[in-house]
MARTIZA-734459 format. One record per residue: x, y, z of N, C-alpha, C in turn; residue number from 1; residue in one letter. Coordinates in steps of 0.05 Angstrom, whole numbers, plus 32768, in hexadecimal, padded with zeros to 4 digits. Example, Ala and Ser with C-alpha at 12.3 -4.5 7.8 and 13.67 -1.06 7.14 Angstrom:
// residues 2
SITE  n_u  n_v  n_w ca_u ca_v ca_w  c_u  c_v  c_w num residuo
SITE 8108 7F8E 809C 80F6 7FA6 809C 8108 7FBE 809C   1       A
SITE 8101 7FD3 808E 8111 7FEB 808F 8102 8001 809D   2       S
// end
This chain:
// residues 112
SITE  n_u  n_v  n_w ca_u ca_v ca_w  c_u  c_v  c_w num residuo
SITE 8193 80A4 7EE6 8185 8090 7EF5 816A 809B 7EFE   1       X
SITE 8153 808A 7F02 813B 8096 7F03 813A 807F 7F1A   2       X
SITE 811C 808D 7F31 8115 8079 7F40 80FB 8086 7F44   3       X
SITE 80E7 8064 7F44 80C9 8070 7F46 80BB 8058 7F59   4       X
SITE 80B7 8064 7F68 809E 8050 7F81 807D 804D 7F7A   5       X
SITE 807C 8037 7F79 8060 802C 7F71 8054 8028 7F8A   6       X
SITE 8042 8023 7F9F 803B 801C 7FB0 8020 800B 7FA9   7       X
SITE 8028 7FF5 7FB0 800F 7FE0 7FB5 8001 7FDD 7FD4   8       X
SITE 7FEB 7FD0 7FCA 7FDD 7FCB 7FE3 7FEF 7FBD 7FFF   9       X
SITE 7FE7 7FC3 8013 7FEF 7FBB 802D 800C 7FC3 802A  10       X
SITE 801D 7FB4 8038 803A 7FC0 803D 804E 7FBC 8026  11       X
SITE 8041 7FB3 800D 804E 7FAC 7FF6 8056 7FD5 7FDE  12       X
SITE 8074 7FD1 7FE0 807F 7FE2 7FC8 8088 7FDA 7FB9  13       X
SITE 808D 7FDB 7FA2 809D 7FDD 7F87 80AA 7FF9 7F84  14       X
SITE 80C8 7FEF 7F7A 80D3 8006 7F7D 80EA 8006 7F63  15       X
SITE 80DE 8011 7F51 80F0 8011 7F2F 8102 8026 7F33  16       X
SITE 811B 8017 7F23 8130 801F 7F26 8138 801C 7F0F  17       X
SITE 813D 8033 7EF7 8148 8034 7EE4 8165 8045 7EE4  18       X
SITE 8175 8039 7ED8 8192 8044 7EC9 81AA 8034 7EE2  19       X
SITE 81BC 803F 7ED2 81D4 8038 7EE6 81CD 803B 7F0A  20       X
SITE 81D1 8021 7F18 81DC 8029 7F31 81FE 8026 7F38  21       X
SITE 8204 803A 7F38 821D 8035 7F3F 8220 8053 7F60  22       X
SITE 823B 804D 7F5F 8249 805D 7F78 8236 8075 7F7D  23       X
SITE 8233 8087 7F65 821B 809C 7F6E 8204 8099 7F6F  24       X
SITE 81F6 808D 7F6B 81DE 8086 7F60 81CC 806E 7F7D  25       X
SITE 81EB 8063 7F82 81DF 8052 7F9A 81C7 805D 7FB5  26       X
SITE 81DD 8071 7FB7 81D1 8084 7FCD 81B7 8085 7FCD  27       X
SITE 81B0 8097 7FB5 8198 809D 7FAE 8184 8088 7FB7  28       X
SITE 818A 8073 7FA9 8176 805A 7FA5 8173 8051 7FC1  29       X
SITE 8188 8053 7FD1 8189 8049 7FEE 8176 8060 8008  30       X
SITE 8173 807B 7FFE 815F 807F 8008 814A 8088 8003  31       X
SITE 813D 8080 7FE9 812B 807C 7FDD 811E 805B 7FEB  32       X
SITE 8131 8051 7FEF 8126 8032 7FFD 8116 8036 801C  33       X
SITE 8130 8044 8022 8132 804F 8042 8112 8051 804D  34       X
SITE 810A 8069 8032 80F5 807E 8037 80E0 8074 8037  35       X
SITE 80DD 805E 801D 80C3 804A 801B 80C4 803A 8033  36       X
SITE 80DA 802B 803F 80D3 801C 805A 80C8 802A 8072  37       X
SITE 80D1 8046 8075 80C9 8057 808D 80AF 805F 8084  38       X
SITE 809F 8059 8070 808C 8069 806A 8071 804F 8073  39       X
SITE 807F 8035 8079 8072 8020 807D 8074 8002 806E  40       X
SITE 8081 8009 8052 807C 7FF7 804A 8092 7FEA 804A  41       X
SITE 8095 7FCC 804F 80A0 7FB8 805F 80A8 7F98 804D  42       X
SITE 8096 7F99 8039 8099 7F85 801A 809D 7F9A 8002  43       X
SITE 80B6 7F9F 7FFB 80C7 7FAC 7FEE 80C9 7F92 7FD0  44       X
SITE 80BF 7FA1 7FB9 80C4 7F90 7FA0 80E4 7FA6 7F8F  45       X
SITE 80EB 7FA4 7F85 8108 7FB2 7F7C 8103 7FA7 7F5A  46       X
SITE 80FA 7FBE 7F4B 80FA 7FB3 7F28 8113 7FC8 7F29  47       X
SITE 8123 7FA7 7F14 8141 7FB5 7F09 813D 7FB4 7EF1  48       X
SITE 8127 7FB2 7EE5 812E 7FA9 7ECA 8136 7FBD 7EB6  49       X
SITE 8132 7FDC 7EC5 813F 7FED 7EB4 8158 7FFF 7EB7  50       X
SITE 8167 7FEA 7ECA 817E 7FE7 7ED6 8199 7FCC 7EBC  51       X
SITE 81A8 7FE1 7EB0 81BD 7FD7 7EA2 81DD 7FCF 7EB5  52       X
SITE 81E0 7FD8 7ECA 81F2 7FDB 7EE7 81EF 7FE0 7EF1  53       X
SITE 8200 7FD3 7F07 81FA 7FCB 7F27 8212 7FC9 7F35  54       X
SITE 8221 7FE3 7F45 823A 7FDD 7F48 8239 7FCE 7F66  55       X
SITE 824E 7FC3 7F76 8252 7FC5 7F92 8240 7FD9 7FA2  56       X
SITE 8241 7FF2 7FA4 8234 7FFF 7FB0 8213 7FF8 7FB1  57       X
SITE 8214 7FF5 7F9B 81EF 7FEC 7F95 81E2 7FD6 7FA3  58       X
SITE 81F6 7FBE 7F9A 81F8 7FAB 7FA9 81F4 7FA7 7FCA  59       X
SITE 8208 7FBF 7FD7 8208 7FBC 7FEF 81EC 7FCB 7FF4  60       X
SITE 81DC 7FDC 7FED 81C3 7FE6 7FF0 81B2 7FD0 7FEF  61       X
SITE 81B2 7FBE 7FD9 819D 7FAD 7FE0 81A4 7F97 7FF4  62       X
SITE 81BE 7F96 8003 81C1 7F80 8015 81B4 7F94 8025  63       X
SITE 81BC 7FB3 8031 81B4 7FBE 8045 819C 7FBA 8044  64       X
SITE 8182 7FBD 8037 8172 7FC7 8037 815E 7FA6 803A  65       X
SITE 816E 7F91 802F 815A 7F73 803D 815D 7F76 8052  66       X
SITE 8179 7F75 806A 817C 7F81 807D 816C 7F95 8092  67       X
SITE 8165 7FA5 8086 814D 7FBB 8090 8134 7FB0 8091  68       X
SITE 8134 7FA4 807A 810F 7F96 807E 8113 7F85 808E  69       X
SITE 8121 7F71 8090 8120 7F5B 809D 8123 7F5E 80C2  70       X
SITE 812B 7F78 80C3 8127 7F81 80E7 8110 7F8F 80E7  71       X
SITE 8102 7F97 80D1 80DE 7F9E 80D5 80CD 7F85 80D6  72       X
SITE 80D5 7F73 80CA 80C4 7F56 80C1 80BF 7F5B 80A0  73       X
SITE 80CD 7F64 809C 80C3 7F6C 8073 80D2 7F58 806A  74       X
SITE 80D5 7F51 804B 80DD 7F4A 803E 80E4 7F54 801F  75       X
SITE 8100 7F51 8011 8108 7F67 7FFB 8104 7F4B 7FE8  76       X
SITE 80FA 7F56 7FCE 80F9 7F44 7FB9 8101 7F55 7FA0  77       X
SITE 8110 7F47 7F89 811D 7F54 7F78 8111 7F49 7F5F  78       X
SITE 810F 7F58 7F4C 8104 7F4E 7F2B 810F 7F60 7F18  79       X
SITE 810B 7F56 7EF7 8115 7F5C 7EE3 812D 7F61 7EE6  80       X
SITE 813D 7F4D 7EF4 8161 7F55 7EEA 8164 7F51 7ECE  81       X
SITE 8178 7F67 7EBD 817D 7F5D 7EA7 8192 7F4E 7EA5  82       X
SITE 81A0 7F4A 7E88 81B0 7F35 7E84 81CD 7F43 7E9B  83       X
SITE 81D7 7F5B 7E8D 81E7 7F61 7EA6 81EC 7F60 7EBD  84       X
SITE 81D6 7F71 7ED0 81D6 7F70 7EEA 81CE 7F4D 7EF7  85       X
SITE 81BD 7F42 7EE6 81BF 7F22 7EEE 81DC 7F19 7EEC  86       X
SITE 81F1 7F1E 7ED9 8209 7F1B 7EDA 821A 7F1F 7EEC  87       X
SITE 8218 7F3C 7EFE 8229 7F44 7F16 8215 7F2F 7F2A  88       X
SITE 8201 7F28 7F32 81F8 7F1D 7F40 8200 7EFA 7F49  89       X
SITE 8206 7EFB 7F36 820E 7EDE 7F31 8229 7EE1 7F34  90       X
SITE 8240 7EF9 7F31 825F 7EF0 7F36 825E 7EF9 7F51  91       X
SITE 8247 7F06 7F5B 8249 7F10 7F7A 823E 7EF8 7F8C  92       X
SITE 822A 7EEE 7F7F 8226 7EDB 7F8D 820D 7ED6 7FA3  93       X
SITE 820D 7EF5 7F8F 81E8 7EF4 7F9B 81CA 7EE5 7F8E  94       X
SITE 81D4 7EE1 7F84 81B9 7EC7 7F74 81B0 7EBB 7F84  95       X
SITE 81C0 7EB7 7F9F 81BA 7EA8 7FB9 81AB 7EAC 7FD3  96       X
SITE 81B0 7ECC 7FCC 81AD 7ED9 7FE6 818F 7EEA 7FDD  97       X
SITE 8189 7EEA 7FCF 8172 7F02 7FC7 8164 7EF1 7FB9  98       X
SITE 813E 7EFD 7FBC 812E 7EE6 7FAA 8127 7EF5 7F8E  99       X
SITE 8135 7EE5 7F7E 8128 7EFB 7F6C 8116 7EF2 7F52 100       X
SITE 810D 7F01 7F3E 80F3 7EF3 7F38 80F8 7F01 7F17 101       X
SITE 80E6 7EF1 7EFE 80F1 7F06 7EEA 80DA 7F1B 7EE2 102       X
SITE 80C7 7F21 7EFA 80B2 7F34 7EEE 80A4 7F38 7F08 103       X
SITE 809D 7F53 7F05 808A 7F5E 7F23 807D 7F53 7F2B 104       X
SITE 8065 7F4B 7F1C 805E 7F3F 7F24 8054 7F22 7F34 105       X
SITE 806D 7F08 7F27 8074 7EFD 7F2E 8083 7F04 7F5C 106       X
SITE 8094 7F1D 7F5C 80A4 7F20 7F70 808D 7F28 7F80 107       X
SITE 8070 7F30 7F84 8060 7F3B 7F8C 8057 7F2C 7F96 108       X
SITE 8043 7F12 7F84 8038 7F05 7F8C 8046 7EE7 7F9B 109       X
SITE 8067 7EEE 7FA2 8074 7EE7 7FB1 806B 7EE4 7FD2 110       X
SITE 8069 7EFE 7FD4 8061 7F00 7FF7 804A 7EF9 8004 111       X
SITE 8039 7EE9 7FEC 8023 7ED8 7FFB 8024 7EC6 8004 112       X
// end
């Protein structure tokens, strides 16, 4: 699993997330999120597209982590799910709960 922070202007990150998230891997990603919110930035973009799985654990990171923005005033936006992880999303039932978009750019120019 690889993870790389892009930082855009004003309180906007992107934050790529390639390979499996699962049970180990969650962690990681979870305070890699942590770190970019404490560092300021508060509109959180999440590219999965180089993300093949997404277990429970992963999952509960990205509920925690809308959660976290949303008691700063931020907001979490999600892009490039692939066919898979759009699959767990949809039997979890998060298609509902999270905005998600199919390209960065698109999830970026969201928060205007």
């Amino acid at each position: 699993m690889n993870i790389s922070i892009r930082q855009q202007s004003g309180e906007i990150a992107v934050v790529i997330v390639s390979g499996r998230i699962d049970t180990v891997a969650a962690p990681l990603v979870e305070k890699e999120i942590k770190n970019v919110i404490t560092g300021g930035k508060h509109k959180i973009v999440i590219d999965l597209s180089g993300s093949d799985y997404i277990s429970s654990g992963g999952l509960r990171v990205l509920l925690g982590t809308a959660k976290d923005l949303k008691a700063v005033g931020g907001e979490l936006r999600l892009c490039g799910l692939t066919d898979n992880v759009m699959k767990i999303f949809k039997l979890a039932g998060f298609t509902k709960v999270f905005n998600i978009y199919e390209t960065e750019t698109d999830a970026i120019k969201s928060f205007s």
